[in-house]
Each structure stands twice: as structure tokens, then as C-alpha cells.
N, C-alpha and C positions, 0 to 999 in steps of 0.2 A: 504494500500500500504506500505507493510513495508521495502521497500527496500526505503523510503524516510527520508534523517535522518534531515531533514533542513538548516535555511542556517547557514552561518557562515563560519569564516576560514578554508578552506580542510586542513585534514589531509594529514600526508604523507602516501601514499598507494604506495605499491611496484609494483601493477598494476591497472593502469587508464583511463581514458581518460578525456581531457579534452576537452572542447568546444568550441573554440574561433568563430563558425560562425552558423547560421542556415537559413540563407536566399537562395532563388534561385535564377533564373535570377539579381532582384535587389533588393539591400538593405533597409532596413526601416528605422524608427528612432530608433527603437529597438534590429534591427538584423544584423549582418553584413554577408557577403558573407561569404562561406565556410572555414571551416578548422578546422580539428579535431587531435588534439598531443594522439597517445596510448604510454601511459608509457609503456614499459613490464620489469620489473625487472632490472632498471638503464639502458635499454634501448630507446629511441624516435623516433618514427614511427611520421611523419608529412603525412597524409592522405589529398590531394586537397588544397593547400592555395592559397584561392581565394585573393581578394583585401582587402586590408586592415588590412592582419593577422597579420604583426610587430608590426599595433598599437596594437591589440587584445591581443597580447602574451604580451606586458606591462601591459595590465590592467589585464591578471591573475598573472602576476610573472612570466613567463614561460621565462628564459634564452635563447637566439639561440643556446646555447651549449647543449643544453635539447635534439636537434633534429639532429639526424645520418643519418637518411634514409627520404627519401624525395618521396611518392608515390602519382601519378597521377591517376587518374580515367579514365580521357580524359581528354582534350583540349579545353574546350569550356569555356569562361573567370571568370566563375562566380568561380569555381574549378581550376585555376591557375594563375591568375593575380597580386598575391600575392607570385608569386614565386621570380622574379625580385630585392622586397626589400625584401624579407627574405634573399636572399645570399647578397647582400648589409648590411645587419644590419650586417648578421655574419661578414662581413671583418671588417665593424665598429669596434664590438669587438675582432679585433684580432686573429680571429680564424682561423687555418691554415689546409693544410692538403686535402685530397679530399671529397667530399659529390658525393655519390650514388642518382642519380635522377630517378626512376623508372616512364615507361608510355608504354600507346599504341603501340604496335610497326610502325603503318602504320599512325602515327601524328609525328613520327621522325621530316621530316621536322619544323612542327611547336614547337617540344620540344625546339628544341637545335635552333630555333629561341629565344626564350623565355630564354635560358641561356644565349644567348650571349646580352642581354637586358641591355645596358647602359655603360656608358665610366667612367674611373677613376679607382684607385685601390684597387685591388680584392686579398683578402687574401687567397680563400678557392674557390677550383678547383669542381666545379661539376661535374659528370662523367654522361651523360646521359647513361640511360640501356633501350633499347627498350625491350618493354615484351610481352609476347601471355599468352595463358591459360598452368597451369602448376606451379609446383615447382620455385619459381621466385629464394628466399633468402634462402637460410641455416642462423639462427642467432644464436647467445647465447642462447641455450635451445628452442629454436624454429626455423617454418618453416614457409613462407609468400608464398601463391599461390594465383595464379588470375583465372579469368575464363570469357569470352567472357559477356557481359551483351546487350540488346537489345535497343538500344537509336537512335538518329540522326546521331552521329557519333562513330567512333570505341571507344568503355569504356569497361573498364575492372571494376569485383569486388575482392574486394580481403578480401582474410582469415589468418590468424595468428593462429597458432595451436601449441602446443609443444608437446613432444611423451609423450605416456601414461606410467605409471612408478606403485608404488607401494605405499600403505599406511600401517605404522604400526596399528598392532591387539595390543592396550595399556592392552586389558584382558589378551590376550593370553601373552604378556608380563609380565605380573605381576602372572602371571600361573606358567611361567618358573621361575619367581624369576630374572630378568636380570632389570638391571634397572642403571641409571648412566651413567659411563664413557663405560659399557657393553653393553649397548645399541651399543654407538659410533661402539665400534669394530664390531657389529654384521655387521651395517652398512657396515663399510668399507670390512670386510673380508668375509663379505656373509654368515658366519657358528662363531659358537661360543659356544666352549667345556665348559661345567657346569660341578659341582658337581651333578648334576640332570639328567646328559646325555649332547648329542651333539643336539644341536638346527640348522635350517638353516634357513635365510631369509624368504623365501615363506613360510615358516611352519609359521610365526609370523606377517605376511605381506598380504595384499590380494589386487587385481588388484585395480589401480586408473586411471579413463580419463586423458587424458590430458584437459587443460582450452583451451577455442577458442575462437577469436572475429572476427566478420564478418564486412565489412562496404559494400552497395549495394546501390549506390549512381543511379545515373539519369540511368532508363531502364522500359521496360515493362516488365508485371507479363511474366516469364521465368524458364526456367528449371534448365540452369544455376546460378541464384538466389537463388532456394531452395539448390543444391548443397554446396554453399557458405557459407547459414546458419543454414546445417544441424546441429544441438546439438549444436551450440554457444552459451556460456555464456551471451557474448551481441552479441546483433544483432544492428546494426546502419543502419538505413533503410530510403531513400530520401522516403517525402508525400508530395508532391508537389501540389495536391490536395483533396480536401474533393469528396466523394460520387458523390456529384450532380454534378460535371464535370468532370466524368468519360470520357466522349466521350473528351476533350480537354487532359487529360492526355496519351490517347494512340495517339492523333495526334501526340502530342510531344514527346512522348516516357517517360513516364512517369507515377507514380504509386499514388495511393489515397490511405489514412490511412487507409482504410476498406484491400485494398488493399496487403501492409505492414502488415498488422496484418494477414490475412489468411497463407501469406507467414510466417511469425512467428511459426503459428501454426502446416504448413503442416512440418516444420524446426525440433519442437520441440526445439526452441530456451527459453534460460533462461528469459532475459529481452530484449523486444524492446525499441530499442530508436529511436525514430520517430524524422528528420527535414528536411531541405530542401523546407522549405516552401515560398509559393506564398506568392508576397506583396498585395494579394487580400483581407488575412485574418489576419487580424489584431491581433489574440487572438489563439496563439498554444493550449491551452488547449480544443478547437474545433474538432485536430485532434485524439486526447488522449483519449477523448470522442465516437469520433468514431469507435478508433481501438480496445477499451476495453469492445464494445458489440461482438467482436469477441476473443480477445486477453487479459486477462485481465492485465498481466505482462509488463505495458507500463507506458513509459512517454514520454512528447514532450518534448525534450530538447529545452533549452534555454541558449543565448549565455551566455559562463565564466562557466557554469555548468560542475562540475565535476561527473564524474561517474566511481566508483569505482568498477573493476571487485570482487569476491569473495579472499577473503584472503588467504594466505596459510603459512603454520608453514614452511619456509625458507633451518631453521633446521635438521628437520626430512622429506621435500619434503611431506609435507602432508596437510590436506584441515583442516581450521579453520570453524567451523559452525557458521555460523553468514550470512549476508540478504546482497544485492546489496547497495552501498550507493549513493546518491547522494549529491552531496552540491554545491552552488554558489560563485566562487570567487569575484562577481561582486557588493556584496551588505554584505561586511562587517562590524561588529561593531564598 
């Protein structure tokens, strides 16, 4: 599994995710209820804060300035009861200004209950945004869409994508002889007259994806699920149960790591990351096991776990080769 690099203090990655929950309905002495921070390039995406995530986001370091956007799944406590003291921490610190609170559209009602959640002074306006399936966000360099998922009550999943752009050819560069602050200009001016001839972007350049991250939290196996985690880099996938209570996960509406991984598969997703687990089973590494006789690019997260999307050269908009990383903020030296 080499996308595990062990534990120790996380690097700083310019895109991430961190972990702060993996429990479902309720919490263990190990896991807390949900809630997952995607770094994307200085910006924080807060996906589901269930109960408890203020404390969580102290025990990784995680600032409330860290988090701009604020997205719901659904309404159902375990995925937002932790919304309440997160806008309370941030007034704590001072922080002003509005916050975007993304959900269901037809849980309104219960949204903007849940913002107006307690007395005393509030520095920092939440905007609730009811959502459907579609183009939700235009952000810095990316797009955030959702798409209807199959559960008890109205849940959305949601996908993060940014447009597909270009990688430099460093052969075909050094072919032409362009190199340095020549580069730069190529960049910026698209064409770049040499002693050698006139060069242009694409001649030097060949198509790049864009990076994707999925999160498909409480639902059954679904159409709009594979939609979701078509080619994503990570795929963040609720397994809420193991195989043998298959029949209990689709009462509830809900998926089993055999489950999550076939969806991985049919996705052609990079890495799964499996949580959302039952207080039945004491030991995530049960699910990881299971998903990896179908799936082998898996791990069960575990809370404070960071996971690190694939790198990119900033600079030049271009992809660093190197593996997924994982690391634990929760059990440092």
C-alpha cells in the first residue's frame, strides 16, 4: 500500500483532507461523529460537522479560519450537530464576515433551524444556500456539484473538480532549447519566438485532467453515486456496514465496504477512503479488508487522519509523481 507514508506530524499539502470524524449514528470511545475539512489550494471545504467537531479540529490544529464553505449532506444529527458550535467557536475567534452554508434544499426548514441555534454574540453571518443536483459553487480554480443520493431523507453527494488544463513536455522543452525565465513567457504569452523558430504552447504542452474529490456519504448503491465518483482522485465513501448485514444497510439506506469498493471500481476512482462506521464494529481495519478483495486502493480512515490528494508543481500547473499520502495528527511524537 504505498500510498501509506505513516504516522507522524502532517505535512503541509496544498491539497487534503482531513479527518476529524468516522463514526455513524453514534460515537465510540474511538471515533467521533462526522466531519471531514478538504483543503483545496488555501481553500476549506467543511463537509457534514457532526457533534463534536470544534473539539476534533483542536486536537488536529485545524483553525475555524481554515473553513469558508460549510457543506451539508443532509440533516440527520450525526452529519450536522456540530454545526451550532462551529459558528460559535468562529465568533469566539473573532471572525467576521458571512459563511456560505450549503444543504438539501427541501431540509431548509431544518437548516436555518440549526443556524439560528443559541443566544449570545455572533460575529460571523451564515448564509444558508439550499441546493439540488447541479453546479452548486464556482470556487478558486474549481467547481462543487451535488447530485440527489438514495437514503431516508433528502442527501445530497457532492464532487469538487477543477477544469482540465495542460502539462509541460520538459523533452520537448529542452528540444527547443527554452528553458528559465523563457519558459515563464511561453506560459504567459502562449507563443515564444526563438533563435530556432517560433514555438507555441500546445506544441510543448499536452492535455492534463483536472484532480477530483468525491464525498458519498449515507445512501444506497445508486446511479447517482457512480456519477459522483467517476475518475476521482479520492473517493470518500460512508460503510456503514460489513457484508453480513447487507439486508440492515439497505433498510436504512445505506452501503457495506464490499459495497463502496465495487462503486470505486465501477468509478474508476484513485483511492477509497472508507468511514462512516457502525458502533457494532469495533476495529475499521474489518472494512478495508473487505473492500480490498474487490478494491485494492483502500483505506479505512481513522479519526485526525490526514489524507493527502496527489501533489502538483503550483508553478508550472503540472502533476508531481509521487503516491496518495496518509498521516495521523492524532498520535504525534
Amino acid at each position: 500500500m504505498g500510498w501509506w507514508t505513516g504516522l507522524g506530524r502532517a505535512r503541509v499539502a496544498s491539497r487534503e483532507l482531513v479527518v476529524l470524524g468516522t463514526a455513524s449514528q453514534a460515537p465510540t470511545r474511538e471515533r467521533n461523529h462526522n466531519a471531514y475539512l478538504l483543503r483545496w489550494d488555501g481553500y476549506g471545504i467543511m463537509f457534514d460537522p457532526g457533534e463534536g467537531t470544534q473539539r476534533q479540529m483542536v486536537l488536529a490544529g485545524v483553525a475555524s479560519s481554515a473553513v469558508d464553505r460549510i457543506c451539508l449532506t443532509h440533516l440527520h444529527g450525526d452529519h450536522c450537530l456540530g454545526l451550532p458550535g462551529l459558528l460559535a467557536r468562529m465568533s469566539l475567534d473573532g471572525r467576521s464576515g458571512t459563511l456560505e452554508v450549503m444543504f438539501p434544499a427541501p431540509s431548509e426548514p431544518e437548516a436555518k433551524a440549526l443556524l439560528e441555534v443559541a443566544a449570545g454574540r455572533r460575529t460571523v453571518a451564515p448564509v444558508p444556500v439550499p441546493c439540488g443536483p447541479g453546479v452548486a459553487f464556482e470556487g478558486p480554480g474549481f467547481r462543487l456539484a451535488a447530485a440527489w443520493l438514495d437514503h431516508s431523507a433528502p442527501t445530497l453527494g457532492w464532487r469538487l473538480e477543477e477544469p482540465p488544463g495542460r502539462t509541460l513536455d520538459e523533452a520537448a522543452l529542452e528540444r527547443a532549447g527554452i528553458r528559465g525565465r523563457a519558459v515563464r513567457e511561453l506560459i504567459e504569452q502562449g507563443r515564444l519566438v526563438t533563435p530556432r523558430g517560433t514555438f507555441h504552447l500546445e506544441q510543448l504542452s499536452r492535455p492534463r485532467a483536472g484532480q477530483s474529490f468525491a464525498l458519498v456519504m449515507d445512501t444506497r448503491p445508486c446511479e447517482a453515486a457512480a456519477e459522483l465518483a467517476a475518475g476521482a482522485d479520492v473517493l470518500v465513501c460512508e460503510s456503514t456496514f460489513l457484508s453480513a448485514e447487507e439486508g440492515l444497510a439497505d433498510k436504512y439506506g445505506h452501503l457495506t465496504a464490499r459495497q463502496a469498493a465495487l462503486l470505486a471500481r465501477r468509478a474508476g476512482a484513485g483511492l477509497l477512503v472508507l468511514t462512516h462506521f457502525s458502533q457494532r464494529y469495533p476495529d475499521p481495519a474489518a472494512f478495508a479488508a473487505e473492500a480490498a478483495e474487490v478494491f485494492p486502493r483502500v483505506v479505512a480512515a481513522r479519526d485526525l487522519d490526514v489524507i493527502a490528494l496527489p501533489a502538483r508543481r503550483a508553478a508550472r500547473n503540472d502533476w508531481l509523481p509521487g503516491e496518495h499520502g496518509v498521516e495521523d495528527l492524532g498520535r504525534r511524537p
